[in-house]
C-alpha positions in Angstrom: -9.9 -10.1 5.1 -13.4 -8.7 5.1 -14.0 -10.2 2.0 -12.2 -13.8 3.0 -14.4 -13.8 5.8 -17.6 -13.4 3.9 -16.8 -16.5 2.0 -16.0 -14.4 -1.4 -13.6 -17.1 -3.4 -10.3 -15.6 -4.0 -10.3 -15.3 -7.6 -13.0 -12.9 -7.2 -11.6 -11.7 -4.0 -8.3 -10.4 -5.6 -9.7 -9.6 -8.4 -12.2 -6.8 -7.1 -10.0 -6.1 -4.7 -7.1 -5.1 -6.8 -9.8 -2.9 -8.9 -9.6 -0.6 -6.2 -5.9 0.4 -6.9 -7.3 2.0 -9.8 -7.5 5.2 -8.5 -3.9 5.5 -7.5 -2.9 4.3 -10.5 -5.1 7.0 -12.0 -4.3 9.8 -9.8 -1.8 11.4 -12.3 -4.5 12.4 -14.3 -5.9 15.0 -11.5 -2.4 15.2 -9.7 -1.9 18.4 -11.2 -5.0 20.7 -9.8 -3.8 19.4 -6.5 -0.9 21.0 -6.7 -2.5 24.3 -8.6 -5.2 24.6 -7.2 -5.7 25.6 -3.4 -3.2 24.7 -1.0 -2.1 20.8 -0.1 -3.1 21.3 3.7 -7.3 22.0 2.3 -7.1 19.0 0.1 -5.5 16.6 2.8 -8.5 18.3 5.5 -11.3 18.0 2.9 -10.6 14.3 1.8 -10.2 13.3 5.1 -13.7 15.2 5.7 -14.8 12.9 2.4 -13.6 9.4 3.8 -15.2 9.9 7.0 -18.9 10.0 5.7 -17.5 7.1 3.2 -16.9 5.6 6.7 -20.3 5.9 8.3 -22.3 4.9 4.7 -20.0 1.3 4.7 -20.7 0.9 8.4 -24.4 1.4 7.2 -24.4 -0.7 4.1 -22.4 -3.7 4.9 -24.5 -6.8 3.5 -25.2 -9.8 5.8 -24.8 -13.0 3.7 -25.8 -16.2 5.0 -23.4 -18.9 7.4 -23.9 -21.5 5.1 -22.3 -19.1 1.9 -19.8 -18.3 4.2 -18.6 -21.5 5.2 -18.5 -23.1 1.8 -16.7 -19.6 0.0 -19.5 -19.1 -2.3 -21.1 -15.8 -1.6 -21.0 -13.7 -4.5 -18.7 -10.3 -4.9 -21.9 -9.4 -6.5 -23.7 -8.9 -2.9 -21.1 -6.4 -2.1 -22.5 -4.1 -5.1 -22.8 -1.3 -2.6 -19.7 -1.3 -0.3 -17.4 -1.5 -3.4 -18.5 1.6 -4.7 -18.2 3.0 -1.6 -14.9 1.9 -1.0 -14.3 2.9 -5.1 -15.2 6.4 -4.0 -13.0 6.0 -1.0 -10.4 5.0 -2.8 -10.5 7.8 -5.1 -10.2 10.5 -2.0 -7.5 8.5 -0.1 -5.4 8.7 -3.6 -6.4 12.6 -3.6 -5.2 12.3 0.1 -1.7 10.9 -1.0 -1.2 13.4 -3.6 -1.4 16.5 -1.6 0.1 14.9 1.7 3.1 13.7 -0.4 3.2 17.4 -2.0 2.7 18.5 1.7 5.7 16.3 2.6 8.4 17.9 0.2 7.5 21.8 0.8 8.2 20.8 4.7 11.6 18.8 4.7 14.1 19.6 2.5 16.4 16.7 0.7 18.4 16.0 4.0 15.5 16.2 5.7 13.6 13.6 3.5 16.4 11.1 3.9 16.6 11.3 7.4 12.5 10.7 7.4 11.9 9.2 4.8 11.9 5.5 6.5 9.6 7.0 9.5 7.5 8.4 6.9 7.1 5.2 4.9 6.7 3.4 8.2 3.6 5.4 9.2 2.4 5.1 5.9 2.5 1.1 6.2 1.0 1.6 9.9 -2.5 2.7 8.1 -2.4 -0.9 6.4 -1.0 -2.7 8.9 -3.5 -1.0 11.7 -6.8 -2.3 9.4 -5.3 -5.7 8.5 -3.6 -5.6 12.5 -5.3 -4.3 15.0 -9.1 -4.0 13.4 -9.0 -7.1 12.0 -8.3 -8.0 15.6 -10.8 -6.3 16.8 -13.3 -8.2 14.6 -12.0 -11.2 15.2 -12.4 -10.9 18.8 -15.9 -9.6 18.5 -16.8 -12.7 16.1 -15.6 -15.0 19.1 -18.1 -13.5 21.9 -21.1 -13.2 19.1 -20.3 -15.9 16.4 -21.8 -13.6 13.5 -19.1 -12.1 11.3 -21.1 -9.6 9.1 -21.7 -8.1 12.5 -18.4 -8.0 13.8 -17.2 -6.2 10.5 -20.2 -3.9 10.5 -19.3 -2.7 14.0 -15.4 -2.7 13.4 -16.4 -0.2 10.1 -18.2 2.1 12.7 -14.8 1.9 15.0 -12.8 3.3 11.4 -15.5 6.1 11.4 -14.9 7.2 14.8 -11.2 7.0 14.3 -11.3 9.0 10.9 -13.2 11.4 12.8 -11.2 12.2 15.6 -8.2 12.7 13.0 -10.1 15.0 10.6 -10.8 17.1 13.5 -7.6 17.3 14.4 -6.0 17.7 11.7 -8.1 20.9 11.4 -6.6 22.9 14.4 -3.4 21.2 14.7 -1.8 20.9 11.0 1.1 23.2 10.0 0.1 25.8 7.4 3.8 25.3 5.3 2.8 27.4 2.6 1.2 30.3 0.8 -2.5 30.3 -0.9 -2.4 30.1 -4.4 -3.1 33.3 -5.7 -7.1 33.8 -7.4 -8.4 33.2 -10.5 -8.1 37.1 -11.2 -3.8 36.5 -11.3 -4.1 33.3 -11.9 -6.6 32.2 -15.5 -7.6 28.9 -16.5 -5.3 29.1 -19.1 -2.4 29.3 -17.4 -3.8 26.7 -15.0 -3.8 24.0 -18.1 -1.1 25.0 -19.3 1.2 24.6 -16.3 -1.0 20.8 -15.9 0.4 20.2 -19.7 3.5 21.2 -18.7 3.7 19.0 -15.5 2.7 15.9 -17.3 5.3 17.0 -20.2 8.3 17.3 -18.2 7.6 13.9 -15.9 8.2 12.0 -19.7 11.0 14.0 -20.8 13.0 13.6 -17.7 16.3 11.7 -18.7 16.2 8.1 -17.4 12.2 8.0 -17.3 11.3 4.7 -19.1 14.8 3.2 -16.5 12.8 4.8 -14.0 9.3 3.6 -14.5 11.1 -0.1 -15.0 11.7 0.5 -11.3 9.0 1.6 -9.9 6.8 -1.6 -12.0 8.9 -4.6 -11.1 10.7 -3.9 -7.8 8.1 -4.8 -6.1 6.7 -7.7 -8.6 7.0 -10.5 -6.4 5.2 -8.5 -3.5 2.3 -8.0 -5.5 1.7 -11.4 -6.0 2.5 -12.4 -2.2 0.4 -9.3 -0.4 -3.0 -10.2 -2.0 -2.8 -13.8 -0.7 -1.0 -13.5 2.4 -3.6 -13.5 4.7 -6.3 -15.7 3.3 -3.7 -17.9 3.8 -3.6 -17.7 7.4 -7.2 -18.2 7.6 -8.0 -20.8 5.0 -8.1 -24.4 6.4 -5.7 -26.8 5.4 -8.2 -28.8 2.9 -8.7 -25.4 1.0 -7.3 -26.9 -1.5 -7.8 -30.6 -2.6 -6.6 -32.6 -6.1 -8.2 -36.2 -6.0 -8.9 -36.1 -2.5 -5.4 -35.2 -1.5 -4.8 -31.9 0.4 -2.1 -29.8 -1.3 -1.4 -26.3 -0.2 -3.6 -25.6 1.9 -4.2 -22.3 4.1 -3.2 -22.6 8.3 -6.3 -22.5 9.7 -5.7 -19.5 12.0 -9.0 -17.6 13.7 -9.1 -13.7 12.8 -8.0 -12.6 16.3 -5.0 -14.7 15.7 -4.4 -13.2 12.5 -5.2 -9.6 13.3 -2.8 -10.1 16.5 0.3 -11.5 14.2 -0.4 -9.0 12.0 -1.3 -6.0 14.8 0.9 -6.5 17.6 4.8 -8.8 16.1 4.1 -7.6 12.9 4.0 -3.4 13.4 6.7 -3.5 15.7 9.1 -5.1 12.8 7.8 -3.3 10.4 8.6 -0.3 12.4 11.5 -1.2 13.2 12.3 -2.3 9.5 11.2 1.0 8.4 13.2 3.3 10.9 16.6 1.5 10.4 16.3 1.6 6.7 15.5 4.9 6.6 18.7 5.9 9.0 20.8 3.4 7.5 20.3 4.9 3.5 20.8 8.6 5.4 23.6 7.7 6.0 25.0 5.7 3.1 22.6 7.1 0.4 20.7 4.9 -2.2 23.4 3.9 -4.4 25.6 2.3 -1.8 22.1 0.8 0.1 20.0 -0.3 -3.0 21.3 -3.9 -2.8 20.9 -4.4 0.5 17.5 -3.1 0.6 16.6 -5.1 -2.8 17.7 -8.2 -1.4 15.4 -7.2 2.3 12.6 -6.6 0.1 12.6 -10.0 -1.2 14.2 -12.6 0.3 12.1 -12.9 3.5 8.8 -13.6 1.3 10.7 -16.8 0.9 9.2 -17.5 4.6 5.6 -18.2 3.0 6.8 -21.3 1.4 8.2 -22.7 4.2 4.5 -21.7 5.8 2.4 -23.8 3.2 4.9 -26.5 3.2 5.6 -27.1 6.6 1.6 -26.0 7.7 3.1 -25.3 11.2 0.6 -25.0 14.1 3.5 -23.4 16.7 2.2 -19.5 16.4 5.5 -18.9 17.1 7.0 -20.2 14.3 4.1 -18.8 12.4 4.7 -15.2 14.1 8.5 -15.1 13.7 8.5 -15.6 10.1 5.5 -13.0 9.8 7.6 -10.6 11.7 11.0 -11.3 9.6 8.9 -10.7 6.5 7.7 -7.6 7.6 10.5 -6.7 8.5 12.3 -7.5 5.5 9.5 -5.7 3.8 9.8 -2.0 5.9 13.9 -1.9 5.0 13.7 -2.3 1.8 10.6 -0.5 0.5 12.2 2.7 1.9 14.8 2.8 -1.2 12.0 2.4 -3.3 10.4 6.0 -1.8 13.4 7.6 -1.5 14.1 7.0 -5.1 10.6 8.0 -6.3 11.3 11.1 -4.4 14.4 12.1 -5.8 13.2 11.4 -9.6 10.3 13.3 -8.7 12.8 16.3 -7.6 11.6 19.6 -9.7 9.1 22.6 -10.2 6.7 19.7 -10.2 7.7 18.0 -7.6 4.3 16.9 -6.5 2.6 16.5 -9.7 5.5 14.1 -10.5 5.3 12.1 -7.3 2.1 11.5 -7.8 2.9 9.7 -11.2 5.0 8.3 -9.9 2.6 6.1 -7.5 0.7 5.9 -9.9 3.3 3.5 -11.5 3.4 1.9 -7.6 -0.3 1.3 -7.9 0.4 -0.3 -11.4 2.9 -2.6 -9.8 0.5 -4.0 -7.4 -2.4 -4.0 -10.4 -0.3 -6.5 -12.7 0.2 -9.1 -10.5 -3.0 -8.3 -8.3 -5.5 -9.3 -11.0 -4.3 -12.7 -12.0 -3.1 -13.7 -8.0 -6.7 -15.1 -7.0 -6.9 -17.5 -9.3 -3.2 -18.4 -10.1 -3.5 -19.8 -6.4 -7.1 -21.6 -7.4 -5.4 -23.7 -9.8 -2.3 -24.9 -8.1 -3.2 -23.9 -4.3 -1.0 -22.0 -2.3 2.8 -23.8 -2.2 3.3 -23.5 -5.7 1.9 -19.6 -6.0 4.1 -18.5 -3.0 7.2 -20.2 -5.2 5.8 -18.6 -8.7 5.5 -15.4 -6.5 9.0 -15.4 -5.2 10.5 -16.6 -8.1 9.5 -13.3 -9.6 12.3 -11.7 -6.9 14.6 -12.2 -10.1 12.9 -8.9 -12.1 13.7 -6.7 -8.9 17.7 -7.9 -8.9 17.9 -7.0 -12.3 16.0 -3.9 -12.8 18.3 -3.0 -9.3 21.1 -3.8 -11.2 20.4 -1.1 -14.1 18.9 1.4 -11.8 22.3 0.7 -9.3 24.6 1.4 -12.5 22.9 5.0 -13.0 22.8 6.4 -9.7 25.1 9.3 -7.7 27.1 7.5 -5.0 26.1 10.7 -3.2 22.9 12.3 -2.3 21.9 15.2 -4.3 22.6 19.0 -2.4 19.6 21.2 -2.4 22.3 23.7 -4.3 22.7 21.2 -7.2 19.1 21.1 -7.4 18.1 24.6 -7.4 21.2 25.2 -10.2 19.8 22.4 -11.9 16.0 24.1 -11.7 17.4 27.5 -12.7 
């Protein structure tokens, strides 16, 4: 959104953008000194400590292009030289974030536990998105209404993030559980054996039996998501003759402000997705993931079929417009929590958290693929067509569903079975 409302074209927009998943898709790599070196409640403090500066120096840094690049999308990504490698760096402490929270996660809850969670978990996790495209985007919407300059109302919405990451580090500092032991000191515990157990971490995750079924999953279960969630709401704010063809307009965005926008998104939107979240989560509890997985599948992806209705129809009622938001998302919170839940309980092990972490990875990957080549699949045939090429890409998550369905327990696995199974 910040970059839609700079005027950065979307082929660059979602290209450059989708750059910054790099570091979760990465994070495998240094996954395993998270979880062997120190303990998962410093590294969750410290990066936390880490993105607040990152906070304050984008605050600082943001550029101020001109209105007239603005309004006619053609500021270069290249003026935002500075804020991308802040938000690289960012990115690469929020991934260092997820790794030991994850870790942090499965040492607290055992597997009951993360069943009965999980969909509250994945709900907070989608809050963090949902609260910047939501409720800040709101917020600088509303301040771009009462001073009609929107590098300023970003720069000052960047500074409300700062105080907001603040408050939580601090936090976070008194009030976080200490669920585990130091790891012992480099006199009981050498560098050797250090790599060695990271070799053997990354070893195990690829010799686990189902892995390439596995990462099949975890790359196109999501496919048509990752086309739909990098375009979803430059849509809402494009106008209608975003896109012409000899004069004609042909998928075209709605035309929404960015307080509209950030209030969808901020107020109907986080209440289904929490709700979407919370039910999934208590409804695959208590029928576990092989007797849920179609369900969920079919929540994942039919409600993106909304957004081609949207670009068809170009509806100006925002209630229309905010109901078929709000059944997307909610669509979206049920069945992404089978998708967790099954990256959890492949990632079950001695390495549990060194494995989760690849595992994201993959999830990072899945948004990458599709990320890169989004912006300008919709420049060349505007926005109808790419929200029909997006969902028609739902097909790859019924049939990977369909051969991870075939392969899993009807039941969920006993924290007994496990610990056998370890042994």
């Amino acid at each position: 959104m910040l970059f839609a409302k700079m005027g950065v074209p979307n082929d660059q927009l979602a290209f450059f953008t989708t750059l910054l998943y790099f570091p979760w898709f990465l994070k495998g790599l240094w996954s395993p000194f998270v979880d062997v070196l120190r303990t998962k409640r410093w590294w969750i403090v410290t990066m936390q400590a880490l993105m607040t500066a990152l906070c304050i120096l984008l605050t600082i840094t943001l550029p101020h292009p001109s209105a007239e690049m603005m309004a006619a999308k053609e500021t270069s990504v290249g003026l935002f030289q500075w804020t991308l490698i802040f938000f690289i760096i960012t990115a690469f402490a929020s991934a260092t974030h997820d790794i030991a929270a994850d870790g942090y996660y499965m040492l607290a809850h055992d597997t009951k536990s993360q069943a009965a969670f999980v969909g509250i978990r994945s709900t907070f996790y989608r809050i963090a998105a949902v609260f910047s495209q939501g409720v800040l985007v709101y917020t600088a919407g509303y301040i771009e209404q009462k001073t009609g300059n929107i590098p300023l109302s970003w720069q000052v919405t960047l500074g409300v993030t700062s105080v907001i990451m603040l408050l939580v580090t601090v936090y976070h500092c008194f009030e976080l559980p200490k669920v585990e032991n130091p790891h012992p000191t480099s006199p009981t515990r050498g560098g050797e054996q250090v790599w060695r157990e990271l070799g053997q971490a990354f070893g195990t995750f690829f010799t686990k039996p189902g892995v390439g079924l596995a990462i099949g999953f975890m790359l196109l279960y999501r496919l048509s998501e990752g086309f739909l969630v990098k375009l979803s709401q430059p849509f809402l704010v494009d106008t209608k003759e975003a896109f012409l063809r000899e004069g004609q307009v042909i998928g075209g965005g709605l035309g929404l402000s960015t307080d509209t926008v950030g209030l969808l998104y901020g107020t109907i939107g986080v209440i289904f997705l929490l709700l979407g979240g919370i039910l999934g989560g208590i409804y695959i509890s208590r029928r576990g993931l092989k007797r849920s997985i179609w369900l969920m599948a079919a929540a994942l992806t039919l409600p993106s079929f909304v957004y081609c209705y949207l670009s068809m129809a170009q509806p100006e009622s925002l209630w229309i417009i905010g109901t078929a938001v709000s059944f997307e998302q909610f669509g979206y919170g049920f069945g992404f929590t089978a998708y967790m839940l099954y990256m959890m309980y492949f990632s079950e092990g001695k390495y549990k958290t060194a494995h989760y972490a690849i595992c994201t990875a993959f999830m990072a990957l899945s948004m990458m693929i599709p990320g890169f080549v989004a912006g300008a699949l919709e420049m060349a045939v505007g926005y109808t067509a790419f929200f029909w090429i997006a969902n028609a890409c739902s097909i790859t998550t019924f049939m990977i569903t369909y051969f991870v369905y075939k392969n899993l327990s009807p039941t969920l696995p006993s924290r007994e079975g496990e610990e056998t199974q370890n042994n």
